[in-house]
Kinemage of the C-alpha trace (Angstrom):
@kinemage 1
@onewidth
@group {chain A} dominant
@subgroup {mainchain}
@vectorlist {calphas} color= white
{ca unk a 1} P 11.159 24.179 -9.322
{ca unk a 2} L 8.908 21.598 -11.384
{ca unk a 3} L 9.739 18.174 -10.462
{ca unk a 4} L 9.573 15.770 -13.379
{ca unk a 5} L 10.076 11.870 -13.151
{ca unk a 6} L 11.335 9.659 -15.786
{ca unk a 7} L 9.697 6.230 -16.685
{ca unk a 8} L 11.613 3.718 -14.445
{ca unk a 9} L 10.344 -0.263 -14.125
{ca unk a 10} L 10.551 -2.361 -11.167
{ca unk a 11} L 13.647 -3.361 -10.424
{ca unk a 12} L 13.007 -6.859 -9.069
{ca unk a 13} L 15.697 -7.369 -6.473
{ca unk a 14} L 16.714 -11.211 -5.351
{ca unk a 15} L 15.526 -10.115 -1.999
{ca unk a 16} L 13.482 -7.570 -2.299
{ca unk a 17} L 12.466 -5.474 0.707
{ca unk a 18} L 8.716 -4.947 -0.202
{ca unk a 19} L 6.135 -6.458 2.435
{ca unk a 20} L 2.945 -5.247 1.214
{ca unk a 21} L 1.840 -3.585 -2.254
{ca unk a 22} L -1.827 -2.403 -2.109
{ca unk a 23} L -4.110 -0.313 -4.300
{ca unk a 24} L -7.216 1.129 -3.096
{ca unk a 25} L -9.751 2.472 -5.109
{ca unk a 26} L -12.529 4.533 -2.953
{ca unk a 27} L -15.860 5.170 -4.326
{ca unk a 28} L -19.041 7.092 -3.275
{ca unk a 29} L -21.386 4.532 -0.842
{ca unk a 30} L -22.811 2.438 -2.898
{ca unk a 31} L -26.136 -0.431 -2.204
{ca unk a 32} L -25.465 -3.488 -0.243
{ca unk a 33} L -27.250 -5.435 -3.114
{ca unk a 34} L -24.651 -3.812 -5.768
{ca unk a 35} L -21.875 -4.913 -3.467
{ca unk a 36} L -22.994 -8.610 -3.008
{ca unk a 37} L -22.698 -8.568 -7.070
{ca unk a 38} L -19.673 -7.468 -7.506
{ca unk a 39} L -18.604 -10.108 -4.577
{ca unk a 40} L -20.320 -12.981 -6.170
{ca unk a 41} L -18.787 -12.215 -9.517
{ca unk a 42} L -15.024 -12.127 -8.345
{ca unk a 43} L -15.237 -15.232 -5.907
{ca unk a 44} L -14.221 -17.776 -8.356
{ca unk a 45} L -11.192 -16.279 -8.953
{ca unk a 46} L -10.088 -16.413 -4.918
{ca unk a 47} L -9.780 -20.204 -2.768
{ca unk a 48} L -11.332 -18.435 0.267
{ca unk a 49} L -14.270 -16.446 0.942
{ca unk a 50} L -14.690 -14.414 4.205
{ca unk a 51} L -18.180 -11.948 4.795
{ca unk a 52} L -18.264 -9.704 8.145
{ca unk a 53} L -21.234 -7.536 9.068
{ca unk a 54} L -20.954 -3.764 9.482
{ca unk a 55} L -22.691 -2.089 12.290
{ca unk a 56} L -23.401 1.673 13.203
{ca unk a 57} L -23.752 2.079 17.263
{ca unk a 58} L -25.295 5.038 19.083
{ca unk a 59} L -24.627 5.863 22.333
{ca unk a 60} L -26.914 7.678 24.080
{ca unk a 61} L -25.828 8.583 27.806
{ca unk a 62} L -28.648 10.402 29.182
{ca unk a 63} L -30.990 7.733 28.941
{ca unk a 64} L -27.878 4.789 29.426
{ca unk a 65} L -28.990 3.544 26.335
{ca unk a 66} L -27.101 1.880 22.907
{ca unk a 67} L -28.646 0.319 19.642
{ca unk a 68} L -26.537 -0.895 16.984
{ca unk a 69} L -27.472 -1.097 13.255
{ca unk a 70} L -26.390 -3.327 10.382
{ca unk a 71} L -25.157 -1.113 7.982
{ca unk a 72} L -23.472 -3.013 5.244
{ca unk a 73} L -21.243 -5.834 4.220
{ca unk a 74} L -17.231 -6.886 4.380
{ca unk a 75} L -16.026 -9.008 1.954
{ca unk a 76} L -12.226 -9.973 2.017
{ca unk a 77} L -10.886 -12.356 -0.561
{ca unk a 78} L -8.013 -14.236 -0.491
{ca unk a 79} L -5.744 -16.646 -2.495
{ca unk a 80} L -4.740 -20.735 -0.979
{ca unk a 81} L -1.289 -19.296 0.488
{ca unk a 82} L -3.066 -15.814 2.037
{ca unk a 83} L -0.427 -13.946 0.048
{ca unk a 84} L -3.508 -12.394 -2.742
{ca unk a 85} L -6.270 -10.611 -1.042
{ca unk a 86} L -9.438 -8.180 -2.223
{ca unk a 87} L -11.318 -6.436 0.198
{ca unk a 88} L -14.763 -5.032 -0.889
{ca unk a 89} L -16.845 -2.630 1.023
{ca unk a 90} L -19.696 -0.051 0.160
{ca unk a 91} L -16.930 2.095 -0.111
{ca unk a 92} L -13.709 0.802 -1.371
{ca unk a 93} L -12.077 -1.981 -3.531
{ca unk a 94} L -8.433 -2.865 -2.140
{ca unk a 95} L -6.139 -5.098 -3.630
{ca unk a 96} L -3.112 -6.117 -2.207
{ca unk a 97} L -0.253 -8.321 -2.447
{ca unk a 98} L 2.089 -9.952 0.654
{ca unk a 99} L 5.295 -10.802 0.376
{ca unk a 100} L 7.123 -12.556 -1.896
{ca unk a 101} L 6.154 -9.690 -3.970
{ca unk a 102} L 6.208 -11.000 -7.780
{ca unk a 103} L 6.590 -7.826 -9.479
{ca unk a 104} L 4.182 -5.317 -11.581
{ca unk a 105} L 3.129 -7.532 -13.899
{ca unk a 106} L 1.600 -10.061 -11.954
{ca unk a 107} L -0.023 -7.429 -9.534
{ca unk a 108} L -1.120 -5.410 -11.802
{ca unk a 109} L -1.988 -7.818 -14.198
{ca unk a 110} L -4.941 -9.072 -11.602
{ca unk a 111} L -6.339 -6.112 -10.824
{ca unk a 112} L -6.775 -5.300 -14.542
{ca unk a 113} L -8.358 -8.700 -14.851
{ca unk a 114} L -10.814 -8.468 -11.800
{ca unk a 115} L -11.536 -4.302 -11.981
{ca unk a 116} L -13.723 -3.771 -15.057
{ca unk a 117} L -16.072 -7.111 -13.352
{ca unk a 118} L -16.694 -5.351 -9.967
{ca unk a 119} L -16.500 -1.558 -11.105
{ca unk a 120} L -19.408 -2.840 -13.643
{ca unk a 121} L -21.251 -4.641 -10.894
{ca unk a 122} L -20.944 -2.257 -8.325
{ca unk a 123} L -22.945 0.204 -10.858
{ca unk a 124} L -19.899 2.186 -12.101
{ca unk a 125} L -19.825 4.728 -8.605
{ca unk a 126} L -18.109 8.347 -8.823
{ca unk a 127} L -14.684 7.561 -7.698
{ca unk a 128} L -13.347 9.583 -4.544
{ca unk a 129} L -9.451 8.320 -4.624
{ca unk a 130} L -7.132 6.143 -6.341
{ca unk a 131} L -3.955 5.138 -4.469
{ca unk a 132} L -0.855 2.820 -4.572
{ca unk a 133} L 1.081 1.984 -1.764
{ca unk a 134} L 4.052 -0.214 -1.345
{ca unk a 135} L 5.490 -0.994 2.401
{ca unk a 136} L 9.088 -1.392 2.552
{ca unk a 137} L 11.232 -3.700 5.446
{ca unk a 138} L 14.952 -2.802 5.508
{ca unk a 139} L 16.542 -5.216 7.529
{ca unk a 140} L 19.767 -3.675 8.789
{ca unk a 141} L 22.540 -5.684 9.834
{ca unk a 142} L 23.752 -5.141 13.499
{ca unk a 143} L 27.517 -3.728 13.721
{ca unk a 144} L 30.321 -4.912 16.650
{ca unk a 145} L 28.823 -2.281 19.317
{ca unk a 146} L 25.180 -3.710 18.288
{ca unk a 147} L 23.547 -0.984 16.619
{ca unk a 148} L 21.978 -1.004 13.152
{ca unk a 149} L 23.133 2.158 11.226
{ca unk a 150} L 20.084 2.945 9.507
{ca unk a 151} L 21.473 6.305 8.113
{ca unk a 152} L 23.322 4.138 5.595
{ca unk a 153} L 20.640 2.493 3.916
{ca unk a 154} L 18.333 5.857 3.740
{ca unk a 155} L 19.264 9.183 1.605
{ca unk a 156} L 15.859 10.290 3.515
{ca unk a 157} L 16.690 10.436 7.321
{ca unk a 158} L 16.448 12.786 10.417
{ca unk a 159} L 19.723 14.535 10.724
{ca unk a 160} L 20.605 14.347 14.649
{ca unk a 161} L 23.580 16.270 16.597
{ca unk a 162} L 25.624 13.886 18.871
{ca unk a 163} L 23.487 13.883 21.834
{ca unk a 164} L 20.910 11.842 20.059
{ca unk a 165} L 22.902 9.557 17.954
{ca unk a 166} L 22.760 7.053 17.362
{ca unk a 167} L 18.730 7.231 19.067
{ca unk a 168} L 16.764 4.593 20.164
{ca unk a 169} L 13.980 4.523 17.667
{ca unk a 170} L 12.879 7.095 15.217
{ca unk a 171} L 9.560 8.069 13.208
{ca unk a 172} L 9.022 10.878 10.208
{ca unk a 173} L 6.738 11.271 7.242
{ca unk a 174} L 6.249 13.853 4.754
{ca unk a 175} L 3.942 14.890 2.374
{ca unk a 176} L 4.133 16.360 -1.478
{ca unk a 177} L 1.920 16.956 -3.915
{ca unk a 178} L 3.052 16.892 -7.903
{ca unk a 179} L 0.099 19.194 -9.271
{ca unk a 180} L 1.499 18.146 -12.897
{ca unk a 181} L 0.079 14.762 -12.577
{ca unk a 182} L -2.313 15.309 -10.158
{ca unk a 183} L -0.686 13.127 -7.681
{ca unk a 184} L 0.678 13.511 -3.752
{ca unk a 185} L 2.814 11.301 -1.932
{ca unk a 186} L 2.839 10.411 1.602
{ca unk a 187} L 6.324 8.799 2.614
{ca unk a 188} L 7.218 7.459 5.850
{ca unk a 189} L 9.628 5.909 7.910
{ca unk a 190} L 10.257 4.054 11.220
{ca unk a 191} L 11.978 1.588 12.966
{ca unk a 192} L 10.021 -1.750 13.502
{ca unk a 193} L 10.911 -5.053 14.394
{ca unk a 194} L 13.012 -7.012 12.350
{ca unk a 195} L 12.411 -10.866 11.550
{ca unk a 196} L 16.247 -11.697 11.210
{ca unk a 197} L 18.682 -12.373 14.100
{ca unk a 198} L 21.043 -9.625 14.698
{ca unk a 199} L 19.240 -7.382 12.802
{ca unk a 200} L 17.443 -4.096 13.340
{ca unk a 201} L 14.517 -2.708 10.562
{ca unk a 202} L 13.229 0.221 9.259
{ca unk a 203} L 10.501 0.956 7.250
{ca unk a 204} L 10.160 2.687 3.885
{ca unk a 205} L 6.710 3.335 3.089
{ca unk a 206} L 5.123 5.318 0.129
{ca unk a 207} L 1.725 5.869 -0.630
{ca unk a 208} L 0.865 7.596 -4.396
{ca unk a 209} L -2.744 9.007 -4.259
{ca unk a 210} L -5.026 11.391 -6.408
{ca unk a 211} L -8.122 13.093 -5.039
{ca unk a 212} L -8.172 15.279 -8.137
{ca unk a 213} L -10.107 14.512 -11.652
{ca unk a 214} L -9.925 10.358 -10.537
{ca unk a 215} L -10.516 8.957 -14.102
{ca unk a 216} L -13.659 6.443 -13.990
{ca unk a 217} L -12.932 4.194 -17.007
{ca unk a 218} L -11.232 1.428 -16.630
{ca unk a 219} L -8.336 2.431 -18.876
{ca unk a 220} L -7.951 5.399 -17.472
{ca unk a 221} L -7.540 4.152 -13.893
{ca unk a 222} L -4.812 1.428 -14.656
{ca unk a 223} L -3.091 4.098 -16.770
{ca unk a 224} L -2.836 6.311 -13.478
{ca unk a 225} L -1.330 3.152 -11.749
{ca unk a 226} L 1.125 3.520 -14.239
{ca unk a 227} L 1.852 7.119 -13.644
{ca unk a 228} L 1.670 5.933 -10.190
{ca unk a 229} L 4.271 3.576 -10.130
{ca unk a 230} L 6.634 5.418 -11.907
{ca unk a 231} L 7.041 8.031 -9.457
{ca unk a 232} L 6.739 5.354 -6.805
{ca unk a 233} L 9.974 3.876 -8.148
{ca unk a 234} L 11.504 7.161 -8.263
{ca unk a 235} L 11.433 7.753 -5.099
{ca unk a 236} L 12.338 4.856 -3.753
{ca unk a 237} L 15.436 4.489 -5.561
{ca unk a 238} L 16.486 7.927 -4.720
{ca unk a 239} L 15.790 6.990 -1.248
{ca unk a 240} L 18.104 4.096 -1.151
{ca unk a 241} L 21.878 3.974 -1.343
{ca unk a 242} L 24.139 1.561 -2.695
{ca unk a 243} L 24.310 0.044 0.454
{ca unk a 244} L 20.904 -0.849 0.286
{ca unk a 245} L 21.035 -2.343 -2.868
{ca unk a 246} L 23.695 -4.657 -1.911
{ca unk a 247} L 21.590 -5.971 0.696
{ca unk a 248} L 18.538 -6.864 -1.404
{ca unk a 249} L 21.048 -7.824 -4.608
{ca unk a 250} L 22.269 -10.358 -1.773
{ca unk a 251} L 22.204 -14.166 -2.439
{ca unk a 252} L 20.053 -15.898 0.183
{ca unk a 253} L 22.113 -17.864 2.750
């Protein structure tokens, strides 16, 4: 059965559950003197600056022996509050965005303004993979016996018999590739600490990628975000119920 998805937008909820929104773009290795370019050319548009060293290390254990070699360079970028970052390395640009997340617009918005700058000075590389990600935190409230009922926040959930419900902690992911669009998904979902008294969390994380035909223009690539997101936002609203939604429709306290 062909799966199509309809064009849905954000829907920016008062509270909304996203921690992290990244997009990586991975590249065939390219020179450490092409990489300090592209770095140089983006750092006026970050407050802080940070440069690690890469090393390669052999081990050899007959003769007891190691020697470690500089390899390449690390950048990581970041805005005043930490919440902005970019990441460069010989083999991958990754932008991403911590919470409060401020919609599509303004996330999208800088990578379109910072992309065509380093894909230029990085000597326009054969792209490998173009992904989007966005990590979800449900914060489930904690009932009289003191268990957080997941199950009725999810529509995607391990079904358990009695013996094991409710469990103790829980962990699946799943994989499916749209060949129409020359996407895959990898979703995924755990429980993991929560930040709010009497509450328990789980995590909703999905992760649109294409290792097929990855468009190198600069057009082209943000107009695969926007495939991307689509079908990102499908799936996470049919992975929510209405439960859910009244939780990150909530006014803050």
């Amino acid at each position: 059965m062909a799966y199509m998805t309809e064009a849905k937008e954000d829907v920016l909820y008062p509270r909304a559950p996203i921690v992290e929104a990244v997009m990586e773009l991975r590249f065939e290795d390219v020179a450490v003197s092409r990489l300090r370019n592209a770095a140089d050319a983006i750092q006026a548009q970050y407050e802080n600056r940070e440069t690690d060293k890469l090393f390669e290390g052999n081990l050899n254990f007959e003769a007891r022996s190691s020697s470690f070699k500089e390899i390449s360079d690390r950048f990581r970028f970041s805005s005043w509050d930490q919440t902005d970052l970019l990441i460069l390395t010989s083999q991958a640009a990754i932008w991403s965005r911590l919470a409060p997340y401020e919609g599509w617009a303004q996330f999208c918005g800088r990578i379109a303004e910072q992309l065509p700058k380093i894909y230029k000075n990085l000597g326009r590389p054969k792209l490998t993979r173009l992904g989007l990600r966005y990590i979800n935190r449900i914060d489930v409230p904690l009932g009289a016996d003191n268990v957080g009922y997941h199950e009725n926040y999810l529509t995607f959930r391990i079904v358990a018999d009695d013996i094991l419900d409710p469990t103790d902690g829980f962990q699946w992911a799943l994989t499916k590739k749209f060949p129409a669009q020359d996407l895959a998904v990898n979703v995924q979902s755990a429980n993991v600490v929560s930040e709010l008294p009497r509450h328990s969390a789980v995590s909703f994380d999905i992760d649109v990628f294409t290792l097929v035909d990855v468009p190198n223009q600069v057009d082209d690539i943000l107009e695969k975000l926007g495939d991307m997101r689509r079908l990102k936002n499908e799936i996470f609203e049919t992975g929510i119920t209405d439960e859910a939604r009244k939780l990150f429709n909530a006014a803050d306290d």
